[in-house]
C-alpha positions, -999 to +999 in steps of 0.1 A: +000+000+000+012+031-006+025+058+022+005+093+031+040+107+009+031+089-019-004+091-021-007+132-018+021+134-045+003+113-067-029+133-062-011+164-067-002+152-104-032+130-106-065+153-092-085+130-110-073+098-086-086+119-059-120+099-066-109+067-062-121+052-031-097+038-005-106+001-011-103+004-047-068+022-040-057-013-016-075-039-043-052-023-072-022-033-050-007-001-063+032+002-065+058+035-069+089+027-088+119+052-088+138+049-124+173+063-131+179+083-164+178+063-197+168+033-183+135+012-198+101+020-176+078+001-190+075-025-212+055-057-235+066-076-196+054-051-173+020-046-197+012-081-189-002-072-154+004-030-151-005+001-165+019+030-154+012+071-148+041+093-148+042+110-113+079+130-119+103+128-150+098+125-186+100+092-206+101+087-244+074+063-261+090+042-287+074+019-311+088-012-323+069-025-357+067-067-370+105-061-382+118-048-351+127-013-363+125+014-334+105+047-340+102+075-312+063+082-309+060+107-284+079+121-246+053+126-218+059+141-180+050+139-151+006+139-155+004+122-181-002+089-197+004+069-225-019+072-248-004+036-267-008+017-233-041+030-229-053+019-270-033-013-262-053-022-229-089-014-246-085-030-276-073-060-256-042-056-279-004-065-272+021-030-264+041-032-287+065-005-277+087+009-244+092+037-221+128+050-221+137+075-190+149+107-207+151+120-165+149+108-136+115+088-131+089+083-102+064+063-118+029+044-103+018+010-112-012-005-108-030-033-114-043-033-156-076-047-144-083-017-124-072+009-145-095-008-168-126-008-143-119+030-138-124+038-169-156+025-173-166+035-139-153+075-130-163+095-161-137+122-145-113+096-149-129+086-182-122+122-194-090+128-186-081+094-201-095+106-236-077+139-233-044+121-235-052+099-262-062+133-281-026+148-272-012+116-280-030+118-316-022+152-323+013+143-316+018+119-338+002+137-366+025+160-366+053+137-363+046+117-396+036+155-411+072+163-405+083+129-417+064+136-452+075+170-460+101+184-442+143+178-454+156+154-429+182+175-421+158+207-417+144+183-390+179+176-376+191+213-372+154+219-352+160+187-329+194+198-321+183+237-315+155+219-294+174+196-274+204+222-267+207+256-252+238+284-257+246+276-214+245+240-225+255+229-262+266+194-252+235+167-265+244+132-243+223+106-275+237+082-299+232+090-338+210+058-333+186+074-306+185+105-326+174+083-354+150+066-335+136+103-327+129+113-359+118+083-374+146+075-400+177+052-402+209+058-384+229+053-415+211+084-428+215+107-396+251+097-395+249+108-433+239+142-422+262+147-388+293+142-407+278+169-434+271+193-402+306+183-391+323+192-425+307+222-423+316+232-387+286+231-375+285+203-345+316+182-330+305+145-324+324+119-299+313+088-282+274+089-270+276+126-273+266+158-295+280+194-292+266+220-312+295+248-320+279+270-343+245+275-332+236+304-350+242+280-387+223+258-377+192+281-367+199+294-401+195+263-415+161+254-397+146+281-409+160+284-443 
């Protein structure tokens, strides 16, 4: 069971739990897991018996397809859920993805049968449920919008802008979790870095990014 700590954090992310009654709290034989950066949350393994709500952190959502090939989906924080776990469990489908820490993580698991049950049962719940899979789908559009019609490396210049600052220019990713990101092939991102490194642009080592010109490459995003 949880402690009196855990349960007002949880509601303070979570208003909507606030409903649940304390039985149904005990019966879900609810569980707080502490994650440390990039490290898997959630997975096919813990889908089996769990669903998950991000209490503090941010995780990405990756989707594996039939051949195994890794796409980035969406990141949610802390208040949020994901909106593939939650399509997965209705449909009575398998996940076919994972949640990778991009911070430290303070995550709740609870029993998938409950989370189920609550859905049908609290339409406060019911709503804020719907609302993520709406945020989740708007996400995602725009994801394979960008995918379509926008140059890859357009999209690379914008991640790395995004993902870096002028205080802190150093991006800690592989070229094949930037790939996974944008939804393309490492061999193609590592296409483009060495381009961007030609050019001055970025320096590359090891598991790590540092942007060194960033006012080229904000030229280049918005070229």
């Amino acid at each position: 069971m949880l402690t009196k700590i855990q349960y007002d954090q949880i509601i303070r992310v979570f208003p909507v739990l606030e409903e649940i009654s304390s039985e149904e709290w005990e019966a879900c034989e609810p569980v707080v897991r502490h994650f440390a950066e990039k490290t898997v949350v959630f997975s096919a393994v813990d889908y089996e018996q769990y669903s998950i709500f991000i209490v503090q952190g941010k995780v990405r959502i990756t989707n594996l397809s039939e051949n195994g090939r890794a796409t980035a989906m969406n990141q949610i924080s802390e208040g949020d859920v994901c909106s593939l776990m939650v399509l997965s469990t209705m449909s009575q489908r398998e996940y076919l993805g994972f949640m990778t820490s991009e911070t430290t993580i303070l995550a709740l698991f609870l029993k998938k049968s409950y989370f189920i049950k609550w859905i049908e049962t609290y339409p406060n719940f019911r709503k804020f449920i719907f609302e993520n899979i709406l945020n989740g789908f708007v996400h995602l559009t725009g994801l394979i919008h960008n995918v379509l019609f926008q140059r890859l490396d357009l999209r690379l210049a914008k991640f790395l802008i995004e993902k870096t600052s002028v205080s802190q220019p150093v991006l800690r990713m592989t070229q094949e979790e930037v790939a996974i990101e944008l939804g393309t092939a490492r061999e193609v991102v590592s296409r483009i870095f060495k381009r961007f490194k030609e050019e001055g642009y970025i320096q590359a080592g090891r598991g790590y990014l540092r942007v060194v010109h960033r006012s080229k490459l904000e030229k280049l995003e918005i070229s």
